[in-house]
MMTF fields as JSON, N, C-alpha, C and O atoms, coordinates in Angstrom:
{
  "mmtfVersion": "1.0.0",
  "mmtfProducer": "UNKNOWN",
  "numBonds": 443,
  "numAtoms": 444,
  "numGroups": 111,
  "numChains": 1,
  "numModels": 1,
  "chainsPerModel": [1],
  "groupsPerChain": [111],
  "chainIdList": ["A"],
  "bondAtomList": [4, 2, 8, 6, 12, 10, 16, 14, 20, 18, 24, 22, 28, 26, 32, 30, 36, 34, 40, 38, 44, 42, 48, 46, 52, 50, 56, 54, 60, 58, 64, 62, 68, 66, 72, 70, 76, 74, 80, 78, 84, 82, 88, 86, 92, 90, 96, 94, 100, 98, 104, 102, 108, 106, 112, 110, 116, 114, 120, 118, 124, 122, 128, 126, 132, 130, 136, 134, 140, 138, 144, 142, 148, 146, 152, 150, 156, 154, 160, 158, 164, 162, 168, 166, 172, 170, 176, 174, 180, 178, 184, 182, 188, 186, 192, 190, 196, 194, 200, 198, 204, 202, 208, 206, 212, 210, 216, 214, 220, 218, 224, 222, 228, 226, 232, 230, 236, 234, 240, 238, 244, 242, 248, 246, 252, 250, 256, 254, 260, 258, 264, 262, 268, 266, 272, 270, 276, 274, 280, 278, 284, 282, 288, 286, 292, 290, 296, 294, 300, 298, 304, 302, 308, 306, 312, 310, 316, 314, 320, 318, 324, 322, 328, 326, 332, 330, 336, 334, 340, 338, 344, 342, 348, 346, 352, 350, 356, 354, 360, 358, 364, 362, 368, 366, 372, 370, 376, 374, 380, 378, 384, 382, 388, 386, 392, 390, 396, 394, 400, 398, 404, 402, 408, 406, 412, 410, 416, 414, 420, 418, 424, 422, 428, 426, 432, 430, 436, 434, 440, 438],
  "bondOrderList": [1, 1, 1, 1, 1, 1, 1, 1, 1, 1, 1, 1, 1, 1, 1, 1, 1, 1, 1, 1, 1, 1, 1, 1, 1, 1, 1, 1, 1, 1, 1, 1, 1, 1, 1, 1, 1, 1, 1, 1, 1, 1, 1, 1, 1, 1, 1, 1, 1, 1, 1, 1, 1, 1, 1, 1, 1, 1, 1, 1, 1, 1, 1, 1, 1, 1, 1, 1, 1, 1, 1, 1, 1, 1, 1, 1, 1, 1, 1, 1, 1, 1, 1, 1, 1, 1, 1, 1, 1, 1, 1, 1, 1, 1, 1, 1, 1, 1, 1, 1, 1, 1, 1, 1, 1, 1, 1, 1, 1, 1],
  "groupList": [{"groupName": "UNK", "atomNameList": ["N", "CA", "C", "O"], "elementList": ["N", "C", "C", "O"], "formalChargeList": [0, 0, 0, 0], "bondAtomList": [1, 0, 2, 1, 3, 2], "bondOrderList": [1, 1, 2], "singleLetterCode": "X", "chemCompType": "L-PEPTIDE LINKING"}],
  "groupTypeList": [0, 0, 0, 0, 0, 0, 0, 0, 0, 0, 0, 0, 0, 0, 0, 0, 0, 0, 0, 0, 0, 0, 0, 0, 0, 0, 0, 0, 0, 0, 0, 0, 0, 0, 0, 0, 0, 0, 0, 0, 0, 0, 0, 0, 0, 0, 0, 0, 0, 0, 0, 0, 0, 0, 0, 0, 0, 0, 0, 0, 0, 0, 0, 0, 0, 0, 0, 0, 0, 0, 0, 0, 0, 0, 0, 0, 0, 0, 0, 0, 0, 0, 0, 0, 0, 0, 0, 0, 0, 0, 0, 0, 0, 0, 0, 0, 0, 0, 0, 0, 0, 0, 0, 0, 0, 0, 0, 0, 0, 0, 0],
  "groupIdList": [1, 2, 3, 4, 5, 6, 7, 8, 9, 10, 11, 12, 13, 14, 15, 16, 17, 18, 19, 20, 21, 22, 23, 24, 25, 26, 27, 28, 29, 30, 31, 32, 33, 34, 35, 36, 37, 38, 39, 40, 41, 42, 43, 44, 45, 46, 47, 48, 49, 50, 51, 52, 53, 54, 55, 56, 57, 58, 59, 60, 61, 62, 63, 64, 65, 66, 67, 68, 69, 70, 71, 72, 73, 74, 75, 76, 77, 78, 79, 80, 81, 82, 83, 84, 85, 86, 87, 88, 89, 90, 91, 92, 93, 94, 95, 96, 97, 98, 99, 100, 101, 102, 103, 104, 105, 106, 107, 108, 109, 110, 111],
  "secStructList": [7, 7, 6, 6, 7, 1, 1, 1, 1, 7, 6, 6, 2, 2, 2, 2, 2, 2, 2, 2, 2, 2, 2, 2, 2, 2, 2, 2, 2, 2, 2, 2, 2, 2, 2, 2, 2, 7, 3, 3, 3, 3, 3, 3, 6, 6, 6, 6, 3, 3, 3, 3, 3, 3, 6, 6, 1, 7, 7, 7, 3, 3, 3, 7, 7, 1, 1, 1, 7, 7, 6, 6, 7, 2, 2, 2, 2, 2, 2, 2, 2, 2, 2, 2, 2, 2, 2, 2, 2, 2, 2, 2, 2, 2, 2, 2, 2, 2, 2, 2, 2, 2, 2, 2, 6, 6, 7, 7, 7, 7, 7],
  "xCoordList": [90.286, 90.23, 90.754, 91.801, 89.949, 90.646, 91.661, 92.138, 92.14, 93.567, 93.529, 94.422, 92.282, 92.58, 92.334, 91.848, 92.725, 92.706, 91.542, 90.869, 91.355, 90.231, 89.293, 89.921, 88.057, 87.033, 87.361, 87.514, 87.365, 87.662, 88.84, 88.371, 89.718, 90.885, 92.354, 92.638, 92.918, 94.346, 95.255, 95.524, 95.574, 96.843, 97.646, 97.406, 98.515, 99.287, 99.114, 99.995, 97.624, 97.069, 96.932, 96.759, 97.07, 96.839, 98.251, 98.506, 99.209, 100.123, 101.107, 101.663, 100.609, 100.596, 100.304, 101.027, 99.077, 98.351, 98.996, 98.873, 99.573, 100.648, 101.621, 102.019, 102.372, 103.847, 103.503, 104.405, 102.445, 102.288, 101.817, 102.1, 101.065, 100.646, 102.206, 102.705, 102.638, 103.895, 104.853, 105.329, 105.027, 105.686, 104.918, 105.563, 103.818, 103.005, 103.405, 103.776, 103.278, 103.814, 105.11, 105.263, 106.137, 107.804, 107.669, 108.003, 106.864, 107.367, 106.279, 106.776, 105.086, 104.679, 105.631, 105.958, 105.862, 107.257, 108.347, 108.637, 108.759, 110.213, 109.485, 110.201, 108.567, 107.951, 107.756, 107.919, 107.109, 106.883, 107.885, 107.976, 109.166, 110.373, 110.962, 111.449, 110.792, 111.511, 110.778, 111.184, 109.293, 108.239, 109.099, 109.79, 108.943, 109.561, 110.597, 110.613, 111.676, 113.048, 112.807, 113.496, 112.053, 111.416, 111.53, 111.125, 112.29, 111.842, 110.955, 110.743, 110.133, 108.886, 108.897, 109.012, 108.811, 108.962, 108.093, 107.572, 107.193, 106.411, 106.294, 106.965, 105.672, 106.238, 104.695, 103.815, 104.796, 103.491, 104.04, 105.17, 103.013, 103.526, 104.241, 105.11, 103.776, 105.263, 106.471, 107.332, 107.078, 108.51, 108.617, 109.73, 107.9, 108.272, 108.213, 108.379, 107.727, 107.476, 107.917, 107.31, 108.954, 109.649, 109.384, 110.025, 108.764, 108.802, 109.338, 109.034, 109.869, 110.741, 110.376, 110.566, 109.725, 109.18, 109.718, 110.404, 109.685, 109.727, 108.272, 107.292, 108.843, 107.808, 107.225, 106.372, 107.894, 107.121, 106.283, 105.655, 105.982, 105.457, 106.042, 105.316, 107.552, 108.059, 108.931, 109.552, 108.662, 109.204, 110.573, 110.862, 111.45, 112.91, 113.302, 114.408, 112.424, 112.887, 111.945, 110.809, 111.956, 111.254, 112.047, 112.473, 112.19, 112.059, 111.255, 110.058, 111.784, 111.212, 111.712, 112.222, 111.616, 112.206, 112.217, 111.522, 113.052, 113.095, 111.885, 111.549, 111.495, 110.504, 108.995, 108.014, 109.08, 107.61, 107.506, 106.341, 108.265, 108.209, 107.881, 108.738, 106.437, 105.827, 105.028, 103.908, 105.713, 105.105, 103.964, 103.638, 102.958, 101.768, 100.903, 99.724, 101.436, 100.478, 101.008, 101.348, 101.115, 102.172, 100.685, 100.841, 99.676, 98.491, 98.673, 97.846, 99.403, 99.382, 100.618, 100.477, 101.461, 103.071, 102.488, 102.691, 101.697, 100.991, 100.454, 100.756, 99.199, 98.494, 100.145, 100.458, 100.972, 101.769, 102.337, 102.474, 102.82, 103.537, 102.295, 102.66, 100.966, 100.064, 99.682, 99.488, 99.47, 99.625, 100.868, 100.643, 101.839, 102.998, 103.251, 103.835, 102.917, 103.035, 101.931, 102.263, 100.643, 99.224, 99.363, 98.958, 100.224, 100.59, 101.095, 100.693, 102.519, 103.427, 103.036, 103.622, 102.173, 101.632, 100.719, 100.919, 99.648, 99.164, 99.597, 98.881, 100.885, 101.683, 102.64, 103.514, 102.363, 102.848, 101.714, 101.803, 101.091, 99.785, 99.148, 98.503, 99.203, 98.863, 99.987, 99.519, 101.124, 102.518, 101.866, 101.565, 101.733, 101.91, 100.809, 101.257, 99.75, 98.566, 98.684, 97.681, 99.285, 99.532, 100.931, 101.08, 101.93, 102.644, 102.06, 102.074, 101.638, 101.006, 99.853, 99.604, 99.007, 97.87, 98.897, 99.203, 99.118, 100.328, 100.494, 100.0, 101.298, 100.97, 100.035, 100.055, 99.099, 98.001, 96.719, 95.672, 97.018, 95.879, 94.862, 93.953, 94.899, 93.745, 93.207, 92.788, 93.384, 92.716, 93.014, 94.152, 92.189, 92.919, 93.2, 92.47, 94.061, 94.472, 95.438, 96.07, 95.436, 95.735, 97.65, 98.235, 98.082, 99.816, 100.304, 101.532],
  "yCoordList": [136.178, 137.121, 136.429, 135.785, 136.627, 136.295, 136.784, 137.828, 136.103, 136.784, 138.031, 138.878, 138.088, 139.514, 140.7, 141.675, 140.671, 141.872, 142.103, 141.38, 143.256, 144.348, 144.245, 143.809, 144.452, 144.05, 145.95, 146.951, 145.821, 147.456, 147.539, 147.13, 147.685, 148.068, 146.851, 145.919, 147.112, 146.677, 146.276, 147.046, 145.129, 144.961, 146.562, 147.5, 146.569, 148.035, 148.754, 149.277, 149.325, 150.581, 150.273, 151.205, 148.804, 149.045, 149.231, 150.282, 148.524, 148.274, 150.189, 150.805, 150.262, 152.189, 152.924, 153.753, 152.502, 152.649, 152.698, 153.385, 151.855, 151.062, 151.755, 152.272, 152.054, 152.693, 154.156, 154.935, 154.504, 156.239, 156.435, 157.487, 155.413, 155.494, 155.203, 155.891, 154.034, 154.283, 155.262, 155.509, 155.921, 157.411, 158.248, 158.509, 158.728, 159.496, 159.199, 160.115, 157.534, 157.797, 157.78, 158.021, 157.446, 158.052, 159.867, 160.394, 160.348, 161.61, 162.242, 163.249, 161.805, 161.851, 161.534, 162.218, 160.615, 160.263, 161.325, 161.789, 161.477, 162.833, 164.033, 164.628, 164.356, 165.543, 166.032, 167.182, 164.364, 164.55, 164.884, 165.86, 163.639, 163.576, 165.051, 165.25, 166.254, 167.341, 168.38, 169.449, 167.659, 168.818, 168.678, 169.56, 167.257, 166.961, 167.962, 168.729, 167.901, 168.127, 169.688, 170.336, 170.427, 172.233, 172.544, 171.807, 174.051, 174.958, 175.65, 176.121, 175.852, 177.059, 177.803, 177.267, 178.826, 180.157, 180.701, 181.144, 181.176, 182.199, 182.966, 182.519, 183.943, 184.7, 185.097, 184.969, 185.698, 186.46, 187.415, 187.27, 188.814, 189.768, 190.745, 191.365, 190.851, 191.651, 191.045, 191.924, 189.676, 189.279, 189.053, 188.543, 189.099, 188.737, 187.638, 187.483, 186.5, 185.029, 184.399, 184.654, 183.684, 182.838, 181.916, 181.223, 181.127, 179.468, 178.786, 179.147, 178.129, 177.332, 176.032, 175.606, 175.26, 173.762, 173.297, 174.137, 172.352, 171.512, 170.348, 169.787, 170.438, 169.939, 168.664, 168.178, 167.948, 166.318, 167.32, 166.652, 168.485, 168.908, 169.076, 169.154, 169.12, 169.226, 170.754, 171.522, 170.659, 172.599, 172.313, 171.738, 172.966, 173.285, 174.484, 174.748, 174.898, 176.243, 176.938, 176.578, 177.823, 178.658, 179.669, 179.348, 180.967, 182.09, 182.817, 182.984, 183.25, 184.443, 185.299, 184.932, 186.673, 187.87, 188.219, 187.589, 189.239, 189.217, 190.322, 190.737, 190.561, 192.197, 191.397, 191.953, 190.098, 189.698, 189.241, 188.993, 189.067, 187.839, 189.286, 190.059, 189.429, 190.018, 189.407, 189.06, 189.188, 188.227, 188.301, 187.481, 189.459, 189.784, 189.555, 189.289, 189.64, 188.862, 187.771, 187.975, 186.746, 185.399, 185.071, 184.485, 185.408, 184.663, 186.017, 186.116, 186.948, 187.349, 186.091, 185.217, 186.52, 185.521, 184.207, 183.849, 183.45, 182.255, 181.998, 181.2, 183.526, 183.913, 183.528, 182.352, 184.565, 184.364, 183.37, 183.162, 182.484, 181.208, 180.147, 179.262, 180.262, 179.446, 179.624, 178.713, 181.552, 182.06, 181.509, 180.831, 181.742, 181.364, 180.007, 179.752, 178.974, 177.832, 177.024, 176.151, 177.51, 177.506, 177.994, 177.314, 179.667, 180.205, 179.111, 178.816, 178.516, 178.14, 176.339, 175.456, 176.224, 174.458, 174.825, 174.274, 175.963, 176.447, 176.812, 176.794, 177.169, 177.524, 175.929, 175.956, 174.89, 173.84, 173.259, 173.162, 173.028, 172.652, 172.968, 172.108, 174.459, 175.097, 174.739, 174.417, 174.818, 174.205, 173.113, 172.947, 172.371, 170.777, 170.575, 170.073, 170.712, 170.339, 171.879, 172.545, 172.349, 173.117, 172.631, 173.27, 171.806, 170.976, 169.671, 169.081, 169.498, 167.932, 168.01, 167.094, 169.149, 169.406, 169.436, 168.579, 170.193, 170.443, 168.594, 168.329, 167.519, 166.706, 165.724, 164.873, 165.802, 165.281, 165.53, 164.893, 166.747, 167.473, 167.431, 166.623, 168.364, 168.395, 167.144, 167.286, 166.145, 165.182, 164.786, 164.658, 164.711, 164.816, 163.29, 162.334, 163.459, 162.031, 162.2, 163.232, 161.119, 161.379, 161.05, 160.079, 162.003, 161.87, 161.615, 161.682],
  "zCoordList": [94.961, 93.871, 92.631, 92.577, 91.695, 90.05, 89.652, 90.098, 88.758, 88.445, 87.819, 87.809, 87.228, 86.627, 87.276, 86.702, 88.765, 89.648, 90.234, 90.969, 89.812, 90.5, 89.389, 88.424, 89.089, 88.17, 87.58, 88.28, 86.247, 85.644, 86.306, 87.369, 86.504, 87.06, 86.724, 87.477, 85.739, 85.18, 86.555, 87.477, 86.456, 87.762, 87.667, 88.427, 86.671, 86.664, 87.14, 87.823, 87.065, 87.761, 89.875, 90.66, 90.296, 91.302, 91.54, 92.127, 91.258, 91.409, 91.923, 92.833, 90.27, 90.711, 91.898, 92.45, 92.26, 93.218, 94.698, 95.711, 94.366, 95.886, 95.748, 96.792, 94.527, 94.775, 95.016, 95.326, 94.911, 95.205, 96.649, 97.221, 97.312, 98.484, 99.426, 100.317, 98.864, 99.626, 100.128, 101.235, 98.509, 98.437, 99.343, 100.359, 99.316, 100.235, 101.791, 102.526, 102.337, 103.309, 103.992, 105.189, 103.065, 102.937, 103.74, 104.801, 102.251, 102.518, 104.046, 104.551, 104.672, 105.669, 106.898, 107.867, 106.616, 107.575, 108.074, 109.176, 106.938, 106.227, 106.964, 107.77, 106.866, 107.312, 108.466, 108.876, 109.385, 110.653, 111.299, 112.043, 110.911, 111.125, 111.617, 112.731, 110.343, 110.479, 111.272, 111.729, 111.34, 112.346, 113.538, 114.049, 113.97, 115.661, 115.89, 116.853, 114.722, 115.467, 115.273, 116.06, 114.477, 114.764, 116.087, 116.986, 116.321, 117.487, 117.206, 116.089, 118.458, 118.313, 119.373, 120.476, 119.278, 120.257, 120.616, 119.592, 121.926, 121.907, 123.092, 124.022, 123.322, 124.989, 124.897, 124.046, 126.312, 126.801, 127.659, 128.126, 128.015, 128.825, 128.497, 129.11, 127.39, 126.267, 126.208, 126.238, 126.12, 126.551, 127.366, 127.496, 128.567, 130.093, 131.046, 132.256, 129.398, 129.932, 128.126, 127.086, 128.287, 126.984, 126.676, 127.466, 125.934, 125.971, 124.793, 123.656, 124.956, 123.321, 123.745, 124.885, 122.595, 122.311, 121.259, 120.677, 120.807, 120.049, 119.283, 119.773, 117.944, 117.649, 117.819, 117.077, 119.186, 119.953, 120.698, 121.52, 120.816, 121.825, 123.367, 124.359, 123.384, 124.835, 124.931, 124.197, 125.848, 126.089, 126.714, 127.763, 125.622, 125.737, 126.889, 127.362, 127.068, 127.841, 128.62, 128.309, 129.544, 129.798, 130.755, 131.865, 130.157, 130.689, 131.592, 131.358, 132.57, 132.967, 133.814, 134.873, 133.408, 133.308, 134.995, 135.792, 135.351, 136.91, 137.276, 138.385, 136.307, 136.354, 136.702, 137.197, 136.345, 135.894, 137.235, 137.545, 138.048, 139.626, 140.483, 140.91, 140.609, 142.081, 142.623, 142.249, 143.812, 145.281, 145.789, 146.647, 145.31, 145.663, 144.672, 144.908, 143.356, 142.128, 141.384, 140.218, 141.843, 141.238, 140.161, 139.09, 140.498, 139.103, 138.343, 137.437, 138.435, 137.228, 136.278, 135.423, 136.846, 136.328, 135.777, 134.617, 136.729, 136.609, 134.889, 134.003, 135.061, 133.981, 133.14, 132.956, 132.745, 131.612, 131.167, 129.961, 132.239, 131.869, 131.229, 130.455, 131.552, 130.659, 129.429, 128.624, 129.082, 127.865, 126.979, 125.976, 127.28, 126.382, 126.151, 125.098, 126.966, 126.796, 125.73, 124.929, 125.924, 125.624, 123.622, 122.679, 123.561, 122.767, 121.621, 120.495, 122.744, 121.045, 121.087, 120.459, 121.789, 121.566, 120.017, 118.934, 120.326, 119.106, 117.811, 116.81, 117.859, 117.008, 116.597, 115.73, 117.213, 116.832, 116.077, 114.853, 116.45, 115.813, 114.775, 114.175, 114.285, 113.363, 111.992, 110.9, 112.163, 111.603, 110.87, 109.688, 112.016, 111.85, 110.967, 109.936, 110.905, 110.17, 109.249, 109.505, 108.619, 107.44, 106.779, 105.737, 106.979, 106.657, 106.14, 105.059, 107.116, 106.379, 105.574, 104.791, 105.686, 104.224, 102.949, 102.12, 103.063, 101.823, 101.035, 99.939, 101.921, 101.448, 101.345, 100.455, 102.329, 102.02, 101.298, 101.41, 100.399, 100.064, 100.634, 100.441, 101.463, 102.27, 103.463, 104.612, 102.793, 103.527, 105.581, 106.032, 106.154, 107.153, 107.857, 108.117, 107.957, 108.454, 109.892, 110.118, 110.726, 111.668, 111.596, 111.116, 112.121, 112.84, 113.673, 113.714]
}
């Protein structure tokens, strides 16, 4: 490349170029950073199945209520513990890529 940069384009301006992309992915970083360490909550069954995650995607917890455990329908119970789990992965996800639009305007890029 010639010294005078980019053909139409001033060294300065790339230079610009670079310190804003950097910043962009600072604060991508900062963001993910604070997604991960997020709790997310969600139940199924009216309350009768709990789940708390985190935003790596690993489940902190799971509840379940002594009302919901009958021995003759465990796929119902079954059913709930996949709803709620199923629930707040969605609810991580939805977060996460409405956080990071915000700074990526729109663009989608992968995390």
């Amino acid at each position: 490349m010639a010294r005078g940069g980019f053909p139409g384009m001033p060294g300065g301006n790339m230079q610009q170029m670079l310190k804003q992309a950097q910043k962009m992915q600072a604060n991508l970083t900062k963001a993910q950073e604070e997604l991960e360490a997020r709790e997310f909550e969600a139940s199924a069954g009216g309350g009768m199945v709990n789940v708390k995650a985190n935003g790596k995607r690993e489940i902190l917890s799971l509840e379940i209520k002594p009302e919901a455990v009958d021995p003759d329908d465990i796929e119902m119970l079954q059913d709930m513990v996949m709803a709620a789990v199923n629930e707040v992965m969605r609810t991580i996800e939805t977060t996460s890529n409405a956080e990071m639009g915000k700074l990526t305007g729109g663009m989608n890029l992968p995390f």
